[in-house]
N, C-alpha and C positions, 0 to 999 in steps of 0.2 A: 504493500500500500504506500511506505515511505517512497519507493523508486518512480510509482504513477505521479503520486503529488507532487515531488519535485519535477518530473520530466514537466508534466501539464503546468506548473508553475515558470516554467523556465521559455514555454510556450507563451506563455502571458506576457513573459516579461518582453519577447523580443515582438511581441507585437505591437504590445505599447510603446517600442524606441521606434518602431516602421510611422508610430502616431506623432509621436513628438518632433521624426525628425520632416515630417511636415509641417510643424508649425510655422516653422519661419517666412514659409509657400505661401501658407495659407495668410498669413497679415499678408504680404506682398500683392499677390492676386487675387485682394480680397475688393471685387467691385471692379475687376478690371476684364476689357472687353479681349479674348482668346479667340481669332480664327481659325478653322480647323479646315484643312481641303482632305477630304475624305476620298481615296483611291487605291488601287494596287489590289493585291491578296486579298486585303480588308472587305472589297469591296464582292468579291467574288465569292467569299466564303461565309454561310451563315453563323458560322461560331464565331469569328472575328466579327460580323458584324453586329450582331448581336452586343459584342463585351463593347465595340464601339459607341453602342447603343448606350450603355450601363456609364460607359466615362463621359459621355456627353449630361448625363444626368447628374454623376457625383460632382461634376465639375457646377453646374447650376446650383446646389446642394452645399457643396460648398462656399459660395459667393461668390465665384467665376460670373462671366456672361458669355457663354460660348455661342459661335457662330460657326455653321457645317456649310461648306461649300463642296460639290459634288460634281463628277462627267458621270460619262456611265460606258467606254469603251468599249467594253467585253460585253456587255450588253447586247448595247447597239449591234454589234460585229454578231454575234448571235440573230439576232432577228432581222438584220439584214441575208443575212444567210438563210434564215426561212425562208424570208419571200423572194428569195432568187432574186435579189438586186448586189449587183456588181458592191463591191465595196475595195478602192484601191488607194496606198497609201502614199504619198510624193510627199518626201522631206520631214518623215518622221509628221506628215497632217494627214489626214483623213479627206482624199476630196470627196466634198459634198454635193450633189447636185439636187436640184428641188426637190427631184422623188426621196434622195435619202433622207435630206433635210427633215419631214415630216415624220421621219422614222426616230429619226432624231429625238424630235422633239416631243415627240409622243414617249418614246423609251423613257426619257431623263424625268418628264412630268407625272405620267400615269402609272413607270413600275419602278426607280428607284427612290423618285423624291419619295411618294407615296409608302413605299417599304421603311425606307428608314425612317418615317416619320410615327408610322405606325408601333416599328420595335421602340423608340422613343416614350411611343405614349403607353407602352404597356406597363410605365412606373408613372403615371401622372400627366398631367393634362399641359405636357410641358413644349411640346413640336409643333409648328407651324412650317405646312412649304409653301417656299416662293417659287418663281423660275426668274431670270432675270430681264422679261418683262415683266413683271410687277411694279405695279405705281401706284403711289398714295392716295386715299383717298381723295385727298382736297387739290389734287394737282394730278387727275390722270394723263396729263401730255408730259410726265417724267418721269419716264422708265427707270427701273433698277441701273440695269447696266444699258450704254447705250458703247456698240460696238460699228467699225469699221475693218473692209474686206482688207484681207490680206493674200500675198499670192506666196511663195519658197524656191529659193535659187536651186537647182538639182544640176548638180555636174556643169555648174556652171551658166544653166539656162534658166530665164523665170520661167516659173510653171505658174497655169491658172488653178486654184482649189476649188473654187465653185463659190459657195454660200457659208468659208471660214473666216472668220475676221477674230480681232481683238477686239478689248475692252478698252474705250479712250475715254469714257467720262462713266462715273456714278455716281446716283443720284440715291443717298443711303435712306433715308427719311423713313423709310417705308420699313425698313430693317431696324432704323432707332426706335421705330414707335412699339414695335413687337419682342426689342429686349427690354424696352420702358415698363411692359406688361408684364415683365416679369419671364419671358415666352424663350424657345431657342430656336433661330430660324434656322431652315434645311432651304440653301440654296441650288437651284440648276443652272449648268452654267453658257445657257443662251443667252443671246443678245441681239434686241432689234438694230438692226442696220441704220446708220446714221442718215445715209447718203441715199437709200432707196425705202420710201412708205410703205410700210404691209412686209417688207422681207424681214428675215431671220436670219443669223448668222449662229454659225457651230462655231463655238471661244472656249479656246485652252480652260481647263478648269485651273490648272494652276498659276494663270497671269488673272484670273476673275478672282479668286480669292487672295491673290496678291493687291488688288486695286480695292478690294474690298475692304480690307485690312488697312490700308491706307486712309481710304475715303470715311471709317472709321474712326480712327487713330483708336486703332488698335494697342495693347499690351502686347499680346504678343500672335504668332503665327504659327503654325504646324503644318508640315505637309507627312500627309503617309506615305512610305513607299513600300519598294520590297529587296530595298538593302539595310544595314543596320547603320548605315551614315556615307557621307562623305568620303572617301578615300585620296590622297595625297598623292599613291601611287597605284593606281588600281590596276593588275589584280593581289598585290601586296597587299593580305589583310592584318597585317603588323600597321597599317599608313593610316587607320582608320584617325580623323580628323575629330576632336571635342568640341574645339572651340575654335571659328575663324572669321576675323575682324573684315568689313567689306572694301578695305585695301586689298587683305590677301585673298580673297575670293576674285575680284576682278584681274588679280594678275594669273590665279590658275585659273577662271575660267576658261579660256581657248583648249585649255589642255583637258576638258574633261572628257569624260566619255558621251554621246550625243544625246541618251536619252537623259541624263541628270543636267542637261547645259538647262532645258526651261525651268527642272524646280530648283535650280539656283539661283538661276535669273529672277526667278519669280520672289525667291528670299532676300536678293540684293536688292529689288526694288522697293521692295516691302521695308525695309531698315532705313533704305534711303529716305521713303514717304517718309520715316518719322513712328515708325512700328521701335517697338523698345529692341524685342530681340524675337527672331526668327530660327526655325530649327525641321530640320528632314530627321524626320523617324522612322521604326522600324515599324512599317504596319504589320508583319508577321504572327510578332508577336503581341498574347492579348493585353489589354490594358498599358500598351505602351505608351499611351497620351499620360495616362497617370503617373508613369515613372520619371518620362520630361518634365512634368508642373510640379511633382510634390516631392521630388527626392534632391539628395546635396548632386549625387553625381551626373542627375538627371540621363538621358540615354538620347542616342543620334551625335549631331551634326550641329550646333549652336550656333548663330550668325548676328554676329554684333557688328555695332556702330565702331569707328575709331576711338570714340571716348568712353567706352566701357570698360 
């Protein structure tokens, strides 16, 4: 009986240092607006999403104000494949043409906004989805995100995308009014075309929640992925990067590997707007958003200002 008590006593005790040594998180982030772009593994897998489900909620719970920005690639890429519509990719983008476009936008609204908003509210009446048309009540000529085309140099050539553009302005109001309530918005990340009435453009989810984060002023930012950070020299996983100031991220960006060049970009912008500190996480593993906000060593890829 003495060897139970102590073991379960000693259990106790290391649970409450995992408590206290979130304390100093918890004053720091306590009221402060966290952007979350939700993708990769996470996003593919019901038990990851699910736990993403659960940290979007401790994080409200805690005194966070969390904000989920979302694409839906594998998705989409699935039910495009259904319906036997061509889906090809130039320059690491997805060209879109109007038929995909509506597949698009139908996937990101009706099956992922909607899912994660649903695993969300299965602890409380805490998720709201947007898409980035969304506009405020008292002003519906200001869209969420108002996005412009863009086209991708391939070997040299431009290439046309179709219906892909960026995010050059947003209009957050609509997002303030629903963390005022206390709410956590679940964003998609469309965007009406600035330049053509009635279109839609398909936008990086990770430059939408980088402007978002901004347009915020944001605390802090999180992107999931499906590595465990940054690497200095990749595939040396001795190189893995803790902390890198956005002096030294802009001098290794050219050097990175192609698919981490946007959610770097995406975190150097985001620091730049005036976000405190941005960080690439391991969306693999579960409640990884929790181990970045509430621990000393935090986990990923951290991206700071020069004056940090």
């Amino acid at each position: 009986m003495m060897t139970s008590h102590t073991a379960a006593t000693s259990e106790a005790i290391a649970k409450a240092s995992v408590l206290i040594e979130a304390l100093p998180w918890l004053k720091r982030y306590h009221g402060a607006i966290a952007v979350v772009k939700f993708g990769g593994n996470a996003m593919v897998s019901d038990e990851l999403t699910r736990a993403f489900a659960e940290d979007m909620v401790f994080l409200r719970h805690a005194g966070l104000k969390p904000v989920v920005v979302h694409g839906g690639g594998p998705q989409i890429s699935a039910r495009l494949t259904e319906l036997g519509i061509e889906s090809e990719f130039r320059g690491g983008y997805r060209v879109t043409t109007p038929e995909a476009m509506a597949v698009v936008k139908d996937v990101l609204t009706t099956n992922v906004n909607a899912h994660l908003v649903d695993l969300i509210n299965e602890h409380g009446d805490f998720a709201v989805g947007f898409s980035g048309e969304a506009a405020s009540d008292d002003n519906r000529a200001s869209t969420l995100f108002t996005g412009a085309r863009r086209g991708a140099i391939v070997d040299g050539e431009a290439v046309d995308l179709g219906l892909v553009g960026d995010v050059v302005s947003v209009a957050p109001q609509v997002v303030l009014d629903a963390i005022d309530a206390g709410l956590i918005p679940v964003v998609s990340s469309i965007a009406p075309d600035g330049d053509t009435p009635g279109a839609v453009l398909n936008v990086n989810a990770d430059s939408a929640a980088s402007a978002l984060a901004v347009a915020l002023n944001a605390d802090k930012f999180l992107i999931l992925t499906d590595v465990a950070g940054l690497y200095s020299d990749w595939p040396d996983r001795e190189s893995l990067v803790s902390v890198i100031t956005t002096r030294e991220l802009r001098a290794l960006l050219p050097s990175l590997e192609s698919g981490m060049i946007p959610k770097m970009t995406a975190c150097l912008e985001a620091v730049d707007g005036g976000v405190r500190n941005a960080a690439i996480i391991d969306g693999r593993l579960e409640h990884s958003i929790l181990l970045e906000v509430f621990t000393q060593r935090g986990i990923g890829t951290q991206i700071v200002g020069e004056d940090s």
